[in-house]
C-alpha positions as CSV (number, residue, x, y, z in Angstrom):
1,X,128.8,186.8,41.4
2,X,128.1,188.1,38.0
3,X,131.2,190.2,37.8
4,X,133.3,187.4,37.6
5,X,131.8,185.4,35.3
6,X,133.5,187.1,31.9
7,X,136.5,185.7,34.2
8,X,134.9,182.3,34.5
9,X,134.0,182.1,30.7
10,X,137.4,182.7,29.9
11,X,139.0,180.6,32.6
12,X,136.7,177.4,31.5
13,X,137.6,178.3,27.8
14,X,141.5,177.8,28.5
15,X,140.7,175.2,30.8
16,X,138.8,173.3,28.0
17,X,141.4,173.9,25.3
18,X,144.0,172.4,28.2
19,X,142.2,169.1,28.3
20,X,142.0,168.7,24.6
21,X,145.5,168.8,24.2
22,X,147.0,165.5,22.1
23,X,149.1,163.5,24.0
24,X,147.0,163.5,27.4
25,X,148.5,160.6,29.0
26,X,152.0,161.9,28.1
27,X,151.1,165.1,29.8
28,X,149.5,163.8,32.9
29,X,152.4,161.5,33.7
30,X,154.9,164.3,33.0
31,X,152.3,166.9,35.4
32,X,152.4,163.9,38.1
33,X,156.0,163.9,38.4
34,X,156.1,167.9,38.2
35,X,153.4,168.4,40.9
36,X,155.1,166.1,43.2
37,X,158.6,167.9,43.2
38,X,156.2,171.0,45.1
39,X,154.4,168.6,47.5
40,X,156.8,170.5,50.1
41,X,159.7,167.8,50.8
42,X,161.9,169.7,47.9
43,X,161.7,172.6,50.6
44,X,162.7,170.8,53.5
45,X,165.4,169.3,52.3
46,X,166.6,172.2,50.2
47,X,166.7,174.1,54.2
48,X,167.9,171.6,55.9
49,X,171.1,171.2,52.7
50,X,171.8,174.9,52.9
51,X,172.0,175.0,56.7
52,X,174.3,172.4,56.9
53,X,176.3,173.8,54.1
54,X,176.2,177.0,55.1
55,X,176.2,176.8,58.9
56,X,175.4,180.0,60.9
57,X,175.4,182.7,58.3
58,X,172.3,180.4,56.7
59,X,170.3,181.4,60.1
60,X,169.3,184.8,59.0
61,X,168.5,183.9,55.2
62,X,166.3,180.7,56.5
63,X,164.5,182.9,59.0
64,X,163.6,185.2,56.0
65,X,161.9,182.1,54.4
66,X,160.3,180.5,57.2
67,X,158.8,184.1,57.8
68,X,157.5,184.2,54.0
69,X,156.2,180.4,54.3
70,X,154.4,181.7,57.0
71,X,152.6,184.6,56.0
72,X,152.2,182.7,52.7
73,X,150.5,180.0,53.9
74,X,147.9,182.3,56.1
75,X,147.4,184.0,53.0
76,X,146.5,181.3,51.3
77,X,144.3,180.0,53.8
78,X,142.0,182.5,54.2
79,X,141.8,183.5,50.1
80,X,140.8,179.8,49.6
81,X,138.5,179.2,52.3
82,X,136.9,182.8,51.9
83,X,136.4,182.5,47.8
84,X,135.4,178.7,47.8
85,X,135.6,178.3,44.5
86,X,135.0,174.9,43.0
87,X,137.8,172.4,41.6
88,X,136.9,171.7,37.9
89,X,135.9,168.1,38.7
90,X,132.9,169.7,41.0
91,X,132.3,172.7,38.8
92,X,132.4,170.8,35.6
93,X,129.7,168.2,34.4
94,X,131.1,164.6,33.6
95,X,134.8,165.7,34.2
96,X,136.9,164.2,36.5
97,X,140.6,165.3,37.7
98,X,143.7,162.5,37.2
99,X,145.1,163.2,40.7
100,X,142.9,163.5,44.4
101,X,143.6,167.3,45.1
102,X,144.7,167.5,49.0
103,X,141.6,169.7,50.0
104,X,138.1,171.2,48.3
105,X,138.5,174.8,46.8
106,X,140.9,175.5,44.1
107,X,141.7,179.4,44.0
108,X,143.9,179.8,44.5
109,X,146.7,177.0,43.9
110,X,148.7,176.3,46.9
111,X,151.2,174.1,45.4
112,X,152.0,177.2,42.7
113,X,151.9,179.9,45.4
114,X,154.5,177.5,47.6
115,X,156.0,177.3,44.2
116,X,157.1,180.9,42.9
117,X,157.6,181.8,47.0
118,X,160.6,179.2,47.3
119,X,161.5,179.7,43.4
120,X,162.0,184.0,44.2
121,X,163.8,183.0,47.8
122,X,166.3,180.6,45.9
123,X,166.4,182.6,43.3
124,X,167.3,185.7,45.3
125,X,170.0,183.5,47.2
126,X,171.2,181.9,44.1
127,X,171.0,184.5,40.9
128,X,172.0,181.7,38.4
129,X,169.5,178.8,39.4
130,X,166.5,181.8,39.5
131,X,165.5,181.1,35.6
132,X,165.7,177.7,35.9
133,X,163.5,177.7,39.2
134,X,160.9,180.0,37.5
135,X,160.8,177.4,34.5
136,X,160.4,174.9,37.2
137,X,157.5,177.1,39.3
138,X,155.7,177.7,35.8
139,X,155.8,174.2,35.4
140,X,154.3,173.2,38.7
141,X,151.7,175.8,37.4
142,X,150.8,174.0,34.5
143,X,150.6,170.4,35.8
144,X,148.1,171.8,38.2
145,X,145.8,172.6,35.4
146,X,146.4,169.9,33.3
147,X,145.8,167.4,36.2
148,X,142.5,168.4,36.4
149,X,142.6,170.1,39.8
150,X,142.6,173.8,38.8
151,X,141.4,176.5,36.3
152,X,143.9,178.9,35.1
153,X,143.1,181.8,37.3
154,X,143.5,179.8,40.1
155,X,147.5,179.2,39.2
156,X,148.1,183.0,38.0
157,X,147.6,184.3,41.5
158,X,149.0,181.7,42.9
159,X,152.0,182.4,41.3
160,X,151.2,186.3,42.3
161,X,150.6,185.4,46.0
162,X,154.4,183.2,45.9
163,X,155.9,186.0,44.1
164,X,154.4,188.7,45.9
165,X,155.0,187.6,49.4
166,X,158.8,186.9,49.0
167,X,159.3,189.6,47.1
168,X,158.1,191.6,49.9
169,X,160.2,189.7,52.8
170,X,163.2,190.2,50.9
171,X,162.7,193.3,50.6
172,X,162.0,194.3,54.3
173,X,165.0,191.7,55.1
174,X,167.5,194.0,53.4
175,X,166.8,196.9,55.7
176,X,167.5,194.8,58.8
């Protein structure tokens, strides 16, 4: 669609200027490690640790979340398979990503979505960890991009879609 393609352009221009950053190798390894900490197991065991620290008053709270992941994930579903846009590895000539990316379209990125949803719950529950978990959710952002398996765009509304859908449970959850 030729509406999106000044959004393209620009998109493939920060992409571009991503992968000629010095110290590639550094910065792959570093978005390896990074990427893996939102491969989902940090949320599991972050619910199952607050349940069993917190006991029954966690019940409500984890509900909340489980809700979110939900709608979330459905979101995410359908924006991805309904767009179809193209990982840079098949939308690039003679580019190939560092890591195999867990399905075909990239927008938008899953991993950042899950991200920014469980770094706003947290965050929410626990005021003082919320800048370090958005430092950590930008991060997870960023190592999608500079692994190769996403442009740019594809991260911002991920990070919107996270953000936007636990913002919005939260805030229906406090007038229950």
């Amino acid at each position: 669609m030729k509406v999106f393609q000044p959004v393209h352009d620009l998109d493939l221009a920060l992409f571009n200027w991503c992968m000629a950053r010095r110290r590639r190798e550094l910065l792959t390894a570093f978005g390896r490690a990074i990427s893996k900490t939102a491969d989902g197991w940090v949320y599991v065991l972050f619910v199952m640790a607050y349940g069993a620290l917190e006991g029954p008053q966690a019940s409500h709270f984890l509900k909340y979340f489980l809700v979110a992941f939900v709608i979330e994930r459905l979101i995410y579903f359908v924006v991805k398979n309904s767009f179809k846009r193209n990982r840079p590895a098949d939308a690039i000539d003679d580019f190939s990503s560092f890591i195999i990316p867990s399905d075909k379209f990239s927008f938008p990125s899953g991993h950042t979505s899950a991200a920014f949803l469980f770094a706003v719950f947290v965050g929410f529950l626990i005021p003082a960890l919320l800048p370090f978990l958005l430092v950590w959710a930008v991060l997870v952002a960023m190592s999608r991009i500079f692994l190769g398996v996403h442009f740019p765009t594809d991260t911002v509304v991920g990070a919107m879609l996270g953000s936007g859908v636990a913002i919005s449970v939260l805030h229906y959850g406090a007038f229950l």
